[in-house]
C-alpha positions, -999 to 999 in steps of 0.1 A, spaced: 251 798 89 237 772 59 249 737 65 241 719 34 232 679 31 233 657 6 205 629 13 198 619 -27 236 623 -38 244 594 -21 235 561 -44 242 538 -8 219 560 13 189 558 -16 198 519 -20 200 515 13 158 530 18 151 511 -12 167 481 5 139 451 9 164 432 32 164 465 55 174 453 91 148 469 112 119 451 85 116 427 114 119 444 148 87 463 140 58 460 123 59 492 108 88 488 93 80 452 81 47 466 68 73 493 52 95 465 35 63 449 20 55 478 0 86 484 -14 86 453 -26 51 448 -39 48 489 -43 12 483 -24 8 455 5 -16 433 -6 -37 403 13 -16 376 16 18 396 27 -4 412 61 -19 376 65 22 364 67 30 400 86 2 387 110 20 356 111 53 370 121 40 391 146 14 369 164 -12 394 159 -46 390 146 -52 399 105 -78 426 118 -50 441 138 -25 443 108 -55 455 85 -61 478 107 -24 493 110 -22 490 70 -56 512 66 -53 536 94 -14 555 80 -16 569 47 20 562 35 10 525 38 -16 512 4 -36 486 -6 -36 498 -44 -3 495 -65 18 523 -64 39 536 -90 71 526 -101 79 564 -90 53 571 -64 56 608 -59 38 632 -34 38 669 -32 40 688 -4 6 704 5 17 731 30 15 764 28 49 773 26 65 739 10 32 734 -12 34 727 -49 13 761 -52 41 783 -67 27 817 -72 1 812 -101 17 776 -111 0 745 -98 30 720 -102 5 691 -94 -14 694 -119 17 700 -145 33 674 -137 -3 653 -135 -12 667 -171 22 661 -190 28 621 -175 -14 619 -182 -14 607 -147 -46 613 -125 -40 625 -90 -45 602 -64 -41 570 -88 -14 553 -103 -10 552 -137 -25 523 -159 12 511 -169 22 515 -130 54 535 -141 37 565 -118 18 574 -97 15 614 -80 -7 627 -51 -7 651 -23 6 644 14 10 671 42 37 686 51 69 673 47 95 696 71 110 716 38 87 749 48 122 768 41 132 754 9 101 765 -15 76 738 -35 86 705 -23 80 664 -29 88 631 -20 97 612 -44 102 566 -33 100 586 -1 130 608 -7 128 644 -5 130 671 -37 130 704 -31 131 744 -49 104 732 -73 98 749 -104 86 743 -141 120 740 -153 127 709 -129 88 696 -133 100 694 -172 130 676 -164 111 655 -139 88 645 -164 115 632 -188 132 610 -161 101 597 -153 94 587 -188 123 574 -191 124 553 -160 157 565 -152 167 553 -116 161 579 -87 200 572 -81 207 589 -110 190 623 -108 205 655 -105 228 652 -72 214 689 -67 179 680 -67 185 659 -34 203 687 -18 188 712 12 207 734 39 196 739 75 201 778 77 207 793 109 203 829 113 203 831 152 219 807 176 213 805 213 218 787 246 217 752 227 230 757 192 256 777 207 274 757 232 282 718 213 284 693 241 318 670 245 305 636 237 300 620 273 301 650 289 264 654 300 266 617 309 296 615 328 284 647 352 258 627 360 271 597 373 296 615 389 268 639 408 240 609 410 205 603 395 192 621 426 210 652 425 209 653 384 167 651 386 172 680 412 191 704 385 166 696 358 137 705 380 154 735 397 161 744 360 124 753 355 131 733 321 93 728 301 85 704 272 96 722 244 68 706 220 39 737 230 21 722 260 48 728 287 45 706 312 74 702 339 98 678 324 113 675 364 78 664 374 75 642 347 105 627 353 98 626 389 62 607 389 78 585 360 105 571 382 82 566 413 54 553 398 54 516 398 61 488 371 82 460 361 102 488 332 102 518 328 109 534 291 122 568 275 107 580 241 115 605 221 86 625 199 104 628 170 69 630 149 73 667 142 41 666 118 30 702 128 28 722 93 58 748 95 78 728 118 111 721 103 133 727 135 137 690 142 154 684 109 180 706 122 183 688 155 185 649 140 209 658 117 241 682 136 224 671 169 217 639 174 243 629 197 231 650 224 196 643 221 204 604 227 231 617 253 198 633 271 174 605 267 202 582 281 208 607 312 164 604 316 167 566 319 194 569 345 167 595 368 141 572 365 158 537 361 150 527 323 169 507 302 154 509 268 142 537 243 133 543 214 131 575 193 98 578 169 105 590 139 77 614 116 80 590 82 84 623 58 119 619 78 130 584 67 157 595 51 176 605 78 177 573 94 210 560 77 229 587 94 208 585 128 215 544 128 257 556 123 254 583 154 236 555 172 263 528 162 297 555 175 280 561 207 276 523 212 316 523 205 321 552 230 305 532 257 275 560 259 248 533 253 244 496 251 258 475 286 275 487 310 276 528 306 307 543 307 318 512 329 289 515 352 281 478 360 245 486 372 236 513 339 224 495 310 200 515 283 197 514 244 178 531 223 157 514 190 146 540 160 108 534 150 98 549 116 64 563 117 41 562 81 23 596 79 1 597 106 -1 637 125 -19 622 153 12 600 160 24 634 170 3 632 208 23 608 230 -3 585 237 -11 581 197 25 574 200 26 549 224 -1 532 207 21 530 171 50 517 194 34 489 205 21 483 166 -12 495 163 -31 524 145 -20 560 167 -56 565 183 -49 587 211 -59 569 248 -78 581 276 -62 596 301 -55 596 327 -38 571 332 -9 598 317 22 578 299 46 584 333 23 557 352 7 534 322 28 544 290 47 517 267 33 482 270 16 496 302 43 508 321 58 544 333 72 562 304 87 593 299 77 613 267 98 640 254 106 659 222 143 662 207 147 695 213 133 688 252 160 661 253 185 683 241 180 713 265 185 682 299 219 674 284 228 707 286 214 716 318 233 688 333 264 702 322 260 739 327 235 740 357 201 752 363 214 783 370 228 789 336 198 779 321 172 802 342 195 830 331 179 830 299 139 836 288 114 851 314 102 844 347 76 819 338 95 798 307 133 797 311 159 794 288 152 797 250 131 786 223 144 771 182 117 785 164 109 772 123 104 806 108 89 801 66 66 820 44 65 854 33 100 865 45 136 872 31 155 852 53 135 816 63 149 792 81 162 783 120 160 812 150 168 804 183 159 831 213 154 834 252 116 832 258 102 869 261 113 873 229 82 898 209 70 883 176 79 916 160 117 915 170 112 879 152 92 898 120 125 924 121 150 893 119 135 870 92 132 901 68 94 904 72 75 932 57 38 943 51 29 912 70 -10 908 72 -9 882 99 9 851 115 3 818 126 26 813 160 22 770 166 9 759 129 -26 753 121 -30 741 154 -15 773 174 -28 811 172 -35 836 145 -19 873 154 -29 903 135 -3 927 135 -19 944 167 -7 918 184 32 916 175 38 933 205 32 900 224 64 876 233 72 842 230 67 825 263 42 799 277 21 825 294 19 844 260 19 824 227 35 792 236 43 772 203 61 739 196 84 761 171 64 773 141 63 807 130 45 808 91 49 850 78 17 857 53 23 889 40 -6 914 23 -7 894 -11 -20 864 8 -58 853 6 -63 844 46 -95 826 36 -72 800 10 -50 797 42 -83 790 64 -90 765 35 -61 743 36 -54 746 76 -97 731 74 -87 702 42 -52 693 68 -72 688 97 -100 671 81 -73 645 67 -55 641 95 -85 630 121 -81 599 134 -113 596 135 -118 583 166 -142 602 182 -173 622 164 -165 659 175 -133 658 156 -143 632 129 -176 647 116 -164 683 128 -137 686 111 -153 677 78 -180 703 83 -157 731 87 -139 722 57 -167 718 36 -181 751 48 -148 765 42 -152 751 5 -185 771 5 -172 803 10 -142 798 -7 -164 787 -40 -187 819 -31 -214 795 -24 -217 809 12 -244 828 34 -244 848 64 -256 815 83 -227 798 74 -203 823 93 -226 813 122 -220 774 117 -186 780 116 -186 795 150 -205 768 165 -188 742 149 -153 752 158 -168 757 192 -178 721 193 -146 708 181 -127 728 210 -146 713 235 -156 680 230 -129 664 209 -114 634 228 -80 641 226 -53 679 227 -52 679 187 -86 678 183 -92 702 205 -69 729 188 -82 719 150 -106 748 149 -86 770 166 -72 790 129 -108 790 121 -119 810 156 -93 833 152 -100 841 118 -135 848 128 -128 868 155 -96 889 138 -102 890 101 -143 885 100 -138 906 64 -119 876 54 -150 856 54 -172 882 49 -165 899 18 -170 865 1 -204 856 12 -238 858 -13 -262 882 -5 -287 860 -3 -294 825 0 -293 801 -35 -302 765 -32 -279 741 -48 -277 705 -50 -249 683 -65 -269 645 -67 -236 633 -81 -216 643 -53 -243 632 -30 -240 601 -52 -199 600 -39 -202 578 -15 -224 549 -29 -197 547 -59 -170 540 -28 -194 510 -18 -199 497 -46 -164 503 -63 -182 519 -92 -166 550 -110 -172 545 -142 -192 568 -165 -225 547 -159 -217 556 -122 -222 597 -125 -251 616 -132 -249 646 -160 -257 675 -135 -257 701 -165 
């Protein structure tokens, strides 16, 4: 089933992002920090002195916020400030074509820097959530998709132009949510109210019974009890408690989410709502990744009806003591944001540096007090539970993860898009369904999850198997593992916080040994740094994401070594680049002018 939605077609939508009087610019400083550079296209010194100001933070604080997520600038942007997608399946890498560098070379723009006449301006971000919709962009923060020269030609001359986004093809701002396999939870819609109203008829004790007796699991990869955490989370104690939904689904591959927000959204806040009645909250909020900021016209309507149906706001469904809302927070491209305590901490309007723990969110979460942490499609499964039972739902999946699993299936398959099975489910049944043939090898969990070789498609989908937060990337034979290895290394290198040095410096390293091989400038020894390195970075980073970012690389090692191998130098050849070296002195001094390079020829 393709449902198809228009998010460009729509001049009030695209006016409406584009809006500098947006409501939420002052509920959050995110989205104020948002509303500045729309209106300046960068946000310069004196609006995060008055943003500082507004907020009765320090300027360091605000400085900090601006610098540390990279959809926020300090530079002008363009006038059309367009990113590709850098993923391997939504990249602008399409088959021999780099439609970067086209679209770079025919508007004489240099990547990474707006042009001189600030009309444009055209870089690289990572992944954007279109995995299943080819070569992809944002463009003002809007999504393009099914890229190709023909459109990069067209592109150029409404660029040059300066014809209104408005006022491009309606088709360009078009994409479909395929379906191909439907489940316990895209299978049975749920009568607004009805999870809701079960609940208060049964109580909040009996309805946090059914969700623990339905073995129900976070649904984002790591799997913790979601009874439990709803459990410790109501007992702990505090002066609030709060409910918030990890809708930061930044995980290359991972488009599942998109799915959910969109045909689903009334059941997700329907299951956050029935989490604050467990555990006695009475606000929430639902963080949104900032490739999806589009979406959050129709998420602000959805919100708005349930308020008129009584199912949020005061006095739920006429329950005098029930009070709970929920707020949406736009996030600005930051994958860290994607932990829950890196969360938490861009809640509360600071850069997402993940916290020490414990304390764990259910005790000392939001503004220091319990909170639960969940992702949609976690939310979603509680509203159904409480409607079917925990019976109906440990029907389905395997003895140690019940009930089933949306998977984002893209790459080198006929038929990409949404699956949703029982856990138990074998990653070949999944190959056999997408239309997957000759498949070298496949990433379950994106970058951050496991490489398979096809002697391993045998093995199921389950958290005692190959637990994943609902990725699934298909490279078939053509694919050059080591390019994949290169941009998983470049992805994780970007997205460091940077917090702590194992994952900071780490990171780096492998991908500039990465670049090594990849350039042929590699040795033997370098297969050995690798190894200790990634090694390093699994066990000392401070927080989960560091800890999986050389995970792709490990595997590799271990299950492809001729990957690496076969592009190693048979002996060692000493090279050294004095302008590169030279790199970081030019960023001090903000020199990059010809006088600033050395002639290395």
């Amino acid at each position: 089933m393709c449902c198809l939605y228009r998010f460009g077609s729509n001049p009030a939508i695209l006016a409406g992002m584009m809006n500098r009087s947006n409501p939420l610019a002052h509920e959050h400083l995110l989205h104020r920090l948002h509303a500045i550079q729309q209106q300046f296209r960068h946000i310069p010194p004196h609006a995060m002195q008055q943003a500082a100001s507004e907020f009765n933070i320090p300027l360091s604080q605000v400085a900090a916020v601006v610098a540390f997520y990279s959809f926020f600038s300090t530079q002008p942007r363009g006038r059309f400030d367009i990113l590709f997608s850098n993923c391997t399946s939504c990249g602008y890498l399409s088959g021999e074509q780099d439609l970067l560098r086209m679209l770079c070379q025919r508007l004489q723009v240099t990547p990474g820097k707006t042009r001189a006449d600030g009309l444009v301006s055209i870089g690289e971000t990572s992944c954007i959530g279109m995995c299943d919709q080819g070569a992809s962009l944002l463009v003002n923060g809007v999504p393009v998709t099914g890229l190709n020269a023909d459109k990069i030609a067209q592109m150029v001359q409404l660029v040059t132009d300066g014809t209104p986004i408005q006022q491009w093809p309606a088709a360009w701002f078009e994409t479909s949510d395929t379906v191909h396999r439907r489940d316990l939870l895209l299978t049975n819609r749920l009568t607004s109210g009805s999870a809701l109203r079960k609940a208060l008829l049964q109580g909040s004790d009996q309805t946090l019974t059914v969700i623990q007796q339905s073995g129900l699991r976070g649904r984002g990869g790591a799997g913790f009890d979601t009874g439990k955490k709803w459990q410790f989370c109501r007992a702990a104690p505090g002066s609030a408690r709060y409910v918030v939904c990890n809708a930061d689904e930044g995980e290359p591959g991972t488009f599942k989410d998109r799915l959910l927000l969109r045909e689903y959204a009334g059941t997700l806040f329907e299951g956050m709502a029935l989490c604050a009645f467990v555990i006695g909250a009475e606000k929430g909020f639902v963080y949104l990744r900032g490739e999806y900021r589009y979406l959050l016209p129709h998420l602000q309507i959805r919100l708005d009806q349930h308020r008129e149906q009584g199912l949020l706001g005061k006095h739920i469904l006429g329950q005098a003591d029930f009070d709970f809302d929920i707020d949406i927070v736009v996030g600005a491209g930051a994958y860290i944001c994607g932990e829950e305590s890196a969360l938490i901490e861009s809640l509360e309007g600071k850069p997402g540096i993940p916290r020490i723990r414990p304390p764990f969110p259910v005790t000392h979460g939001y503004l220091g007090q319990p909170t639960v942490v969940n992702n949609v499609e976690t939310f979603i499964a509680a509203a159904h539970i409480t409607v079917h039972g925990s019976a109906w739902f440990k029907a389905a999946g395997s003895s140690t993860s019940a009930g089933s699993k949306i998977l984002s299936v893209s790459g080198d398959c006929g038929k990409p898009g949404i699956y949703e099975y029982p856990f138990g489910v074998t990653i070949r049944q999944v190959l056999d369904d997408c239309g997957a043939t000759d498949v070298q090898a496949v990433q379950i969990g994106g970058p951050a999850g496991t490489l398979l070789s096809p002697a391993e498609f045998g093995r199921v989908i389950a958290f005692d198997d190959t637990a994943t937060g609902g990725s699934l990337l298909v490279f078939g034979q053509q694919r050059d593992l080591l390019a994949i290895h290169r941009n998983f290394a470049h992805f994780f290198a970007h997205e460091s916080c940077g917090f702590c040095t194992p994952c900071r410096v780490g990171t780096q390293l492998l991908k500039n040994t990465l670049n090594n091989i990849t350039d042929g400038r590699g040795t033997a020894t370098d297969i050995g740094e690798l190894q200790q390195l990634g090694r390093i970075v699994q066990h000392q980073s401070h927080c989960g994401l560091g800890h999986t970012a050389a995970n792709h690389v490990l595997d590799g090692l271990q299950k492809f070594p001729h990957t690496f191998s076969r592009r190693l130098q048979p002996q060692f050849t000493a090279r050294f680049d004095l302008d590169q070296a030279l790199a970081s002195a030019r960023q001090v001094t903000h020199r990059d002018d010809a006088a600033a390079h050395l002639d290395n020829e």
